[in-house]
C-alpha positions as CSV (number, residue, x, y, z in Angstrom):
1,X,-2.8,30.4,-32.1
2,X,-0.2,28.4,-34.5
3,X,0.3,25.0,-34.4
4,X,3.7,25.1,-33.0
5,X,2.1,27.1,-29.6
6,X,0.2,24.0,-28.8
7,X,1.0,21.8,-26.0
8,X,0.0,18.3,-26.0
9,X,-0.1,16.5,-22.8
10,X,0.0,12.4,-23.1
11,X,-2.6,10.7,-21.9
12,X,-1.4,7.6,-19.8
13,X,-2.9,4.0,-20.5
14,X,-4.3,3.3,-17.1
15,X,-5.0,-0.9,-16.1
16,X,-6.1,-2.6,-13.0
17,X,-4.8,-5.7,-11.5
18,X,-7.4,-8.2,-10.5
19,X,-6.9,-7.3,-6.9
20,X,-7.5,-3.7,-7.4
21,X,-10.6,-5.2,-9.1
22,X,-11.9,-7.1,-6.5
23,X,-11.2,-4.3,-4.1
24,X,-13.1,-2.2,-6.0
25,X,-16.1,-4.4,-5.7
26,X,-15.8,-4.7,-2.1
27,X,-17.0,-0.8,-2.3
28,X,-20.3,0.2,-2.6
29,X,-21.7,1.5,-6.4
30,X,-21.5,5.1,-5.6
31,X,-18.0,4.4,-4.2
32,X,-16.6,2.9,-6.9
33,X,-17.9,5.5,-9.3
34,X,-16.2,8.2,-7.2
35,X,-13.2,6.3,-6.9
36,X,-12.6,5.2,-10.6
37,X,-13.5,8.9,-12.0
38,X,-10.8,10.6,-9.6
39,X,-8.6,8.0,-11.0
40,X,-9.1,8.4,-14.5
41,X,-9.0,12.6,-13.7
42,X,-6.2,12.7,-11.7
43,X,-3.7,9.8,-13.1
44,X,-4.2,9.8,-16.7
45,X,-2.1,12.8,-17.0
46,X,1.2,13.6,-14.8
47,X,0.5,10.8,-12.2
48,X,4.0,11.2,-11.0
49,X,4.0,14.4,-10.4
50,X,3.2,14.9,-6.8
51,X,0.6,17.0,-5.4
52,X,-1.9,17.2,-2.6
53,X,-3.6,14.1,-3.0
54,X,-0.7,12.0,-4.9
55,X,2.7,11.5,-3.0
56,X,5.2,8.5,-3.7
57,X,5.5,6.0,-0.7
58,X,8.4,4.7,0.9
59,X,10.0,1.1,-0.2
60,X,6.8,-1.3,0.6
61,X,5.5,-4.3,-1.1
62,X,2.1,-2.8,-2.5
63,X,3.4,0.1,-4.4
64,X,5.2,3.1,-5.4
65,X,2.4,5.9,-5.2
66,X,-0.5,6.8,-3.8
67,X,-3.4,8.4,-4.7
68,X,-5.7,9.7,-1.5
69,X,-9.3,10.5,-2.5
70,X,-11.7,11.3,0.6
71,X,-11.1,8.3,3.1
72,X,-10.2,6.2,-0.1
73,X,-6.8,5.1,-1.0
74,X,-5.2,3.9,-4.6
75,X,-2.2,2.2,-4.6
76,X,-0.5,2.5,-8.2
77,X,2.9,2.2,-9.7
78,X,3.8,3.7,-13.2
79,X,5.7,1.5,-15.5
80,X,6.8,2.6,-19.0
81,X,3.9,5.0,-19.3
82,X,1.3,2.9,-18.4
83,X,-0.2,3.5,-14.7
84,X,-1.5,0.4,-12.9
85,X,-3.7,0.4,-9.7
86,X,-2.7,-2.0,-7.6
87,X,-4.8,-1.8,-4.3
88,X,-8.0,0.0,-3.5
89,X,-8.6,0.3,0.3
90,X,-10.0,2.8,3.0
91,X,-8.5,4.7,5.4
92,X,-10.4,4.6,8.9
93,X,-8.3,6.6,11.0
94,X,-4.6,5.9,11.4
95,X,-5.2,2.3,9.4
96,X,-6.1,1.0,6.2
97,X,-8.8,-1.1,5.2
98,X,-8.9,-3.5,2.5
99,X,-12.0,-5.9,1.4
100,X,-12.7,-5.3,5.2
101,X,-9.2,-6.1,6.3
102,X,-6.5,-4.5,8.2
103,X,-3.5,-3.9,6.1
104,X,0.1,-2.4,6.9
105,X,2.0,-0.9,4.4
């Protein structure tokens, strides 16, 4: 293979805001671990390219995307090629729970 037949896919810078921080330590160890590595696997490349388990929301005031993995839910907006999680909750049902509140979106 030449070098010009290579295709490089940029890696996006990925950051948490403190309250995606403290929502991930409102999850249990093993949770977290699962959480973070999905994050890392599925947003560092392409996160707004929507698939199964990434969609974009409509207008709200947590975020643009979201990122569904098991009954967990990442809340994460992409701004000048850098993605930032925003909220970190769990989905019970038809509602969301985060840091062991209800939340709307």
């Amino acid at each position: 293979m030449r070098y010009n037949d290579l295709t490089f896919r940029a890696m996006n810078r990925i950051e948490f805001t403190k309250d995606a921080i403290e929502d991930l330590r409102f999850l249990k160890k093993l949770e977290q671990r699962l959480v973070v590595d999905a994050i890392e696997r599925q947003l560092s490349v392409s996160p707004e390219v929507e698939t199964r388990n990434r969609k974009p929301l409509r207008p709200n005031e947590v975020s643009m995307w979201e990122l569904r993995v098991n009954a967990f839910r990442v809340f994460y907006d992409i701004e000048d090629g850098v993605v930032r999680i925003k909220a970190v909750g769990r989905k019970e049902h038809n509602r969301l729970v985060i840091r062991g509140k209800e939340f709307l979106l």
